[in-house]
N, CA, C and O atoms as CSV, one atom per row, in Angstrom:
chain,resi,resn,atom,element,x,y,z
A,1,UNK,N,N,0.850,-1.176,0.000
A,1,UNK,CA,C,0.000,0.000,0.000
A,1,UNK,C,C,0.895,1.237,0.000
A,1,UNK,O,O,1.778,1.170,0.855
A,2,UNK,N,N,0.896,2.406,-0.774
A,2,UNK,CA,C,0.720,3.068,-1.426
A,2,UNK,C,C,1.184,4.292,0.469
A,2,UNK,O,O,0.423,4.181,1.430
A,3,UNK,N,N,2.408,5.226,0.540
A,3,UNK,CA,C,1.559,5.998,2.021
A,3,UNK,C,C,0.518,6.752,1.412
A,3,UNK,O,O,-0.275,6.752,2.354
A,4,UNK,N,N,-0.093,7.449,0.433
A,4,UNK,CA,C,-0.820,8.111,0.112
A,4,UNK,C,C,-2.028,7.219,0.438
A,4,UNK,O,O,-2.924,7.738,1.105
A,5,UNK,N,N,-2.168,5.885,0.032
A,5,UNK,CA,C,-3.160,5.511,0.145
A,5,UNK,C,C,-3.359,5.434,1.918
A,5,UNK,O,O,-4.430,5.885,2.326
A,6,UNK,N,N,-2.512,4.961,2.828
A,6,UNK,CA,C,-2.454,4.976,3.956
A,6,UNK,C,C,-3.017,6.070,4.453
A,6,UNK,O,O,-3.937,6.071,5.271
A,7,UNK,N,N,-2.429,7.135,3.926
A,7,UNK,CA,C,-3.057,8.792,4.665
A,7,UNK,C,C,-4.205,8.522,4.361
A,7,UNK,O,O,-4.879,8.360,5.378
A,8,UNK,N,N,-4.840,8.374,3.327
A,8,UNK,CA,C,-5.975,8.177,2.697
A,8,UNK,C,C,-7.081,7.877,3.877
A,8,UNK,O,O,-7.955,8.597,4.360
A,9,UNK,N,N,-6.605,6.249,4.196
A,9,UNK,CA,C,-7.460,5.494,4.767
A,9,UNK,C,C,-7.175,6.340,6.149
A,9,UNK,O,O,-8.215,6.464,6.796
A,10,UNK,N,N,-6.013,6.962,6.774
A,10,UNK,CA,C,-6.292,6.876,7.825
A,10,UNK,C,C,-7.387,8.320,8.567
A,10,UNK,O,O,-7.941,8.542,9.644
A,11,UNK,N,N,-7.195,9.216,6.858
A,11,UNK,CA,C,-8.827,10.275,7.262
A,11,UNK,C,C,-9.850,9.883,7.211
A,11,UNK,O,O,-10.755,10.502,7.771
A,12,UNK,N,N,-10.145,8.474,6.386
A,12,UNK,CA,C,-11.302,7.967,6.171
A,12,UNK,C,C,-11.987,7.679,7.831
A,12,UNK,O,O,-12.938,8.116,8.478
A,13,UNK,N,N,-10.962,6.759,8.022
A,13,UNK,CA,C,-11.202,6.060,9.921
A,13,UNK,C,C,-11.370,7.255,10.561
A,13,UNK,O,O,-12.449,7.400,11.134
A,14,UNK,N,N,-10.411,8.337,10.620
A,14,UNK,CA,C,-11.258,9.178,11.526
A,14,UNK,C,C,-12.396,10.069,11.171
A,14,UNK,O,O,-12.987,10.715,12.037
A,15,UNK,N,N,-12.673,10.106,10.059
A,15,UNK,CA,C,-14.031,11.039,9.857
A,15,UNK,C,C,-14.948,9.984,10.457
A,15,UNK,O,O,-15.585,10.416,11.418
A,16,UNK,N,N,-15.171,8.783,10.159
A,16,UNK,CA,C,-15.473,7.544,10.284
A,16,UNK,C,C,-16.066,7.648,11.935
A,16,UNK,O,O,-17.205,7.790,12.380
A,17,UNK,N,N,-14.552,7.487,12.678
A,17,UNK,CA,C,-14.495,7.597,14.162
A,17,UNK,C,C,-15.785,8.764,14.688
A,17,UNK,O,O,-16.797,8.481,15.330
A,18,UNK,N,N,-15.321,10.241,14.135
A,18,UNK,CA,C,-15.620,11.367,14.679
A,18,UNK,C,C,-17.581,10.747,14.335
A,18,UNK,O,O,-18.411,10.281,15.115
A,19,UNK,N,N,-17.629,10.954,13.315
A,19,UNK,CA,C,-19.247,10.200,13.218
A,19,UNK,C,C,-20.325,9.523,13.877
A,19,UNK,O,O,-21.476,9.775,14.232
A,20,UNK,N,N,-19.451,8.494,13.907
A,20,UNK,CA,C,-19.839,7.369,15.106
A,20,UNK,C,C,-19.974,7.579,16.556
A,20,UNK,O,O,-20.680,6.868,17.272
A,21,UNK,N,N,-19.035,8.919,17.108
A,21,UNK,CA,C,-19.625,9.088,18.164
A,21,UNK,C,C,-20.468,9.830,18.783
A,21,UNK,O,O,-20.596,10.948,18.285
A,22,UNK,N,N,-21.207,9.569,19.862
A,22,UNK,CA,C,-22.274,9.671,20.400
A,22,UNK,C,C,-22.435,11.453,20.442
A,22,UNK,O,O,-23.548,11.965,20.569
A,23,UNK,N,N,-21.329,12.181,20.334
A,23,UNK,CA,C,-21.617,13.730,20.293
A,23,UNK,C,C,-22.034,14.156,18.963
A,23,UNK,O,O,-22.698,15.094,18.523
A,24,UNK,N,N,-21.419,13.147,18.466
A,24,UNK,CA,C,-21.985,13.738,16.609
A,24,UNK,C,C,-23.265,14.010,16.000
A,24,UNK,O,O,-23.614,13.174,15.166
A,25,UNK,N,N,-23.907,14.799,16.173
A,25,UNK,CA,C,-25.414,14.566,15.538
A,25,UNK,C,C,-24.982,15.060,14.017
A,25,UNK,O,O,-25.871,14.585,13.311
A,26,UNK,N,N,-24.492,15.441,13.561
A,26,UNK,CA,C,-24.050,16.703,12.343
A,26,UNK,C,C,-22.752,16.597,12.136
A,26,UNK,O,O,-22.071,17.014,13.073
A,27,UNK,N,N,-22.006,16.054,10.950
A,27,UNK,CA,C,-20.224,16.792,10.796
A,27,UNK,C,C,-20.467,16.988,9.562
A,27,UNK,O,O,-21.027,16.270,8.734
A,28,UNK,N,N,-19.775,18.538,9.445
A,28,UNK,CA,C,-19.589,18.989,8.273
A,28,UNK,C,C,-18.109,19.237,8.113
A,28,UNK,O,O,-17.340,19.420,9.056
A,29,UNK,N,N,-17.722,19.226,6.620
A,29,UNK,CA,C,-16.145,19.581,6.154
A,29,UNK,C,C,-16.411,20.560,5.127
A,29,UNK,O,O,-16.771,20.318,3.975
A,30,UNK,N,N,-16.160,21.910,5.753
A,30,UNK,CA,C,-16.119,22.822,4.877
A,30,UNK,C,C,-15.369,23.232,3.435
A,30,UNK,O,O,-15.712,24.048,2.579
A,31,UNK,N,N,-14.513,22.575,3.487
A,31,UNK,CA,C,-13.439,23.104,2.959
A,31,UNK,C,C,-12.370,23.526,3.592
A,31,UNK,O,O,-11.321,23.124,3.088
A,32,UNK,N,N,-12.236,24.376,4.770
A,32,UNK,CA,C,-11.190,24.579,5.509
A,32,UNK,C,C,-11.451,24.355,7.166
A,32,UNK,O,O,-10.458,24.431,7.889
A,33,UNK,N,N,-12.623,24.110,7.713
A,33,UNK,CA,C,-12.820,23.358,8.934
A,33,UNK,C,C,-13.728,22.468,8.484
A,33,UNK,O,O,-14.427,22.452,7.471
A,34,UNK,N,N,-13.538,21.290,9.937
A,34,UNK,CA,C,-14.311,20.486,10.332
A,34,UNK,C,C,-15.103,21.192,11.883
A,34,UNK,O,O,-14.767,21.877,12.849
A,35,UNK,N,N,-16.478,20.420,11.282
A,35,UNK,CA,C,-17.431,21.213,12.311
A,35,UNK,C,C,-18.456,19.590,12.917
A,35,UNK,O,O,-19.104,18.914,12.118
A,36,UNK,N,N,-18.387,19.341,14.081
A,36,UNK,CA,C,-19.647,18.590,14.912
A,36,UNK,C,C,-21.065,19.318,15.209
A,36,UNK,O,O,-20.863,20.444,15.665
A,37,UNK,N,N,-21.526,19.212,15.167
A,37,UNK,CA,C,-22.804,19.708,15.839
A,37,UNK,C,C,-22.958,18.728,17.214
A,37,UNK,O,O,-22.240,17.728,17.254
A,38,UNK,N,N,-23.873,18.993,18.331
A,38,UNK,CA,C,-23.818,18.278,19.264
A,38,UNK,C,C,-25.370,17.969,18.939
A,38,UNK,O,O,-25.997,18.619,18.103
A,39,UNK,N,N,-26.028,16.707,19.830
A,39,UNK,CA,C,-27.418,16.656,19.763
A,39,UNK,C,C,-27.825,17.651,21.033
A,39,UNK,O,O,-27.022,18.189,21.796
A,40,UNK,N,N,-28.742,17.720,21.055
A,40,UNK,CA,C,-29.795,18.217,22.125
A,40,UNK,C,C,-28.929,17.893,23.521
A,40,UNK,O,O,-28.107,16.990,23.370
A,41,UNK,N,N,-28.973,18.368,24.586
A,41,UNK,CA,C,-28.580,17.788,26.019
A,41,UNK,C,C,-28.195,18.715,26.797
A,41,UNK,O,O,-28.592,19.855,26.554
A,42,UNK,N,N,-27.394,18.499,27.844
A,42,UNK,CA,C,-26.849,19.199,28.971
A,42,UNK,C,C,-25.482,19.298,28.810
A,42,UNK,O,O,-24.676,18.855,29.628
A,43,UNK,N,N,-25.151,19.945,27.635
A,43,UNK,CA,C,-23.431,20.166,27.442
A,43,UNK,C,C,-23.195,21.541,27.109
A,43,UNK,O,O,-23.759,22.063,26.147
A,44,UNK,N,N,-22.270,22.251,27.963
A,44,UNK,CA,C,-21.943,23.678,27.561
A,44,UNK,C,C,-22.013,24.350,26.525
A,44,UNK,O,O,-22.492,25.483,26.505
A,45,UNK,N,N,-21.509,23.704,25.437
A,45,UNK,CA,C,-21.453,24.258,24.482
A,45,UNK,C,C,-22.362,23.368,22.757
A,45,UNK,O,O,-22.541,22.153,22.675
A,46,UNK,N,N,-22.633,24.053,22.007
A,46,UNK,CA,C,-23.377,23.163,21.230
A,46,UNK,C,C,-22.980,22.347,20.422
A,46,UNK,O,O,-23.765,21.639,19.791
A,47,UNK,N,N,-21.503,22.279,20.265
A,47,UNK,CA,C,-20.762,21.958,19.103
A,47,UNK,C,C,-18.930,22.345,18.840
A,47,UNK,O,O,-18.523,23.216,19.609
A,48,UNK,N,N,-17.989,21.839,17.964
A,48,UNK,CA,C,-17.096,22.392,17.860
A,48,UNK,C,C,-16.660,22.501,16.636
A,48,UNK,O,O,-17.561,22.101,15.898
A,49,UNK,N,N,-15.928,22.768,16.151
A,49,UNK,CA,C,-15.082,23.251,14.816
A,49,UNK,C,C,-13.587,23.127,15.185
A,49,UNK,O,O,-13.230,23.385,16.334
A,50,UNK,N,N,-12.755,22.759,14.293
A,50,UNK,CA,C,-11.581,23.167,14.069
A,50,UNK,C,C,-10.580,23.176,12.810
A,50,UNK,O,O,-10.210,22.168,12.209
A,51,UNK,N,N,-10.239,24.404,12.544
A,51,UNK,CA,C,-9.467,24.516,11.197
A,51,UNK,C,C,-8.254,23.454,11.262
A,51,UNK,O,O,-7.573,23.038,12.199
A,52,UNK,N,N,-8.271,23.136,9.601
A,52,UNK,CA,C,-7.662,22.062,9.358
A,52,UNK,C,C,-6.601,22.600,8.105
A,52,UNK,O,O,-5.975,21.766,7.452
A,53,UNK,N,N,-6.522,23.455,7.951
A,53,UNK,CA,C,-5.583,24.132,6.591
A,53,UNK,C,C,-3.838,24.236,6.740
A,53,UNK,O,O,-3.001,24.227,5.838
A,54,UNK,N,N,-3.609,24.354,8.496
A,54,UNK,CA,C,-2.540,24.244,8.670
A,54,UNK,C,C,-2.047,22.980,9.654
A,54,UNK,O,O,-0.870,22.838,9.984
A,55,UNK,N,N,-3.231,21.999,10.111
A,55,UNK,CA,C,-2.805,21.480,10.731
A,55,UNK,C,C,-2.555,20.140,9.582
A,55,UNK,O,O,-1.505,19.499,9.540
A,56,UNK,N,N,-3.593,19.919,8.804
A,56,UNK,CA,C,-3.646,19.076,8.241
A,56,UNK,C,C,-4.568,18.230,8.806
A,56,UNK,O,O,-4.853,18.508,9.971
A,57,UNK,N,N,-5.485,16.646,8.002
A,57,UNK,CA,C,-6.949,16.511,8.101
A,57,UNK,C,C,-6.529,15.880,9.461
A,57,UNK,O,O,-6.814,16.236,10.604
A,58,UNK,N,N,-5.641,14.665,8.938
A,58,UNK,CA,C,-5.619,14.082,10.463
A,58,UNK,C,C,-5.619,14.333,11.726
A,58,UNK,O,O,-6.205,13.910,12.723
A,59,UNK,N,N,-4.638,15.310,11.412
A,59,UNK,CA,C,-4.175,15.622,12.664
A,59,UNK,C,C,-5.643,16.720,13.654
A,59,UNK,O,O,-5.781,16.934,14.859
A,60,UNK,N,N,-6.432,17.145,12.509
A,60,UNK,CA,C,-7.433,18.262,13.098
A,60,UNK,C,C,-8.293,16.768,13.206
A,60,UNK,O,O,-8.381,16.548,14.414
A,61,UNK,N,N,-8.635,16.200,12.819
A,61,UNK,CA,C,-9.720,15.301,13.174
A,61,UNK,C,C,-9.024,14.270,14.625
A,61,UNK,O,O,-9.607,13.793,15.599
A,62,UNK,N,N,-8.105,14.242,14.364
A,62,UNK,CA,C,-7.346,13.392,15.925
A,62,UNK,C,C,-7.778,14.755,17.395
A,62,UNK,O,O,-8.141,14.492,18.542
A,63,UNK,N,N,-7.611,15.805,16.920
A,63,UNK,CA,C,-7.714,16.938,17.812
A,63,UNK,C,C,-9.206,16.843,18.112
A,63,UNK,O,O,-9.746,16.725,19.211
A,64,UNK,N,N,-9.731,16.918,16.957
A,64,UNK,CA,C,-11.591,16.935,16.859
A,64,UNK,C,C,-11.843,16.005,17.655
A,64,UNK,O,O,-12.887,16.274,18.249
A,65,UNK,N,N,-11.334,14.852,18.035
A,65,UNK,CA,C,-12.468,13.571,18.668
A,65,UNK,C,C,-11.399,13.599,20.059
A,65,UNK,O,O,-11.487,12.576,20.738
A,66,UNK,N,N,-10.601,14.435,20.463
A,66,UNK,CA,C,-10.055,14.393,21.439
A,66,UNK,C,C,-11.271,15.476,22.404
A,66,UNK,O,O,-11.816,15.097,23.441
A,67,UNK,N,N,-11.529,17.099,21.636
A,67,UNK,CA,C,-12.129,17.745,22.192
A,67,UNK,C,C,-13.740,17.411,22.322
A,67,UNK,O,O,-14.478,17.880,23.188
A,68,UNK,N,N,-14.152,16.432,21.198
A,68,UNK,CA,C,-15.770,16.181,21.168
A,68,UNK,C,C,-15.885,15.094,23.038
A,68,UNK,O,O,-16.722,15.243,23.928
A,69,UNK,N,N,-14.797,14.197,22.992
A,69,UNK,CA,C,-14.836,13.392,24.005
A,69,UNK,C,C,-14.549,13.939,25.420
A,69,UNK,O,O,-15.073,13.273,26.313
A,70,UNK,N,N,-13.877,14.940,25.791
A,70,UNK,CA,C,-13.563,16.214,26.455
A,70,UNK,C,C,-14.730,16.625,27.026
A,70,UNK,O,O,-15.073,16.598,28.209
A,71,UNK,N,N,-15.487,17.132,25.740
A,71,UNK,CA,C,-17.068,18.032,26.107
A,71,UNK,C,C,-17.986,17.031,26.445
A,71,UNK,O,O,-19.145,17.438,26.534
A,72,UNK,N,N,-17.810,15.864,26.654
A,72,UNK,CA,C,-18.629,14.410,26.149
A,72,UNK,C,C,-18.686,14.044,28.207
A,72,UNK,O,O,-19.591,13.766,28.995
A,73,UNK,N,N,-17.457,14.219,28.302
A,73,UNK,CA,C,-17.103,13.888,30.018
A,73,UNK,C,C,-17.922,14.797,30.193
A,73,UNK,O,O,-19.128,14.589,30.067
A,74,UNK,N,N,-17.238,16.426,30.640
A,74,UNK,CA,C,-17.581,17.379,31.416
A,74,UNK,C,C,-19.295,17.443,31.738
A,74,UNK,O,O,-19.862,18.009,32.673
A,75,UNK,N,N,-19.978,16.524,30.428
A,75,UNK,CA,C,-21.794,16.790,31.051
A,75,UNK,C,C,-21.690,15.460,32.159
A,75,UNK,O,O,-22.701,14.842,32.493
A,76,UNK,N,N,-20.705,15.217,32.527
A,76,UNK,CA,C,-21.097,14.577,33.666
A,76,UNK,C,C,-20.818,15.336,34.843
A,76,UNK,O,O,-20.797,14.792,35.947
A,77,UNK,N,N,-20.612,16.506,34.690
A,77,UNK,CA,C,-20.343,17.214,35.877
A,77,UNK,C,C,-20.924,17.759,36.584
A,77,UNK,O,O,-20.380,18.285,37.555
């Protein structure tokens, strides 16, 4: 395999990841951010975003499901 194809797959898994979890009601990819929406509930904030132009996809989507899971705890507070 190909690393291109590797990078490939490995934005696939995390858009994939970010999706699948339970904060996700909504992800959009703008073009230059990625955005969650949250569902309905008792969490501070409604949602997050983060630009991806300089970080690059992975690495903003590794960041993305670090902070969705973050905001995901704190409604247990």
């Amino acid at each position: 395999m190909s690393i291109i194809q590797e990078r490939t797959d490995r934005v696939l898994n995390l858009i994939q990841s970010v999706k699948e979890h339970c904060m996700c009601l909504n992800f959009v990819d703008d073009g230059g951010y990625f955005m969650v929406v949250y569902p309905d509930g008792d969490f501070q904030v409604h949602g997050t975003r983060i630009d991806y132009r300089d970080l690059g996809k992975a690495k903003a989507l590794s960041m993305l499901l670090e902070k969705i899971e973050m905001h995901w705890k704190e409604s247990f507070f």
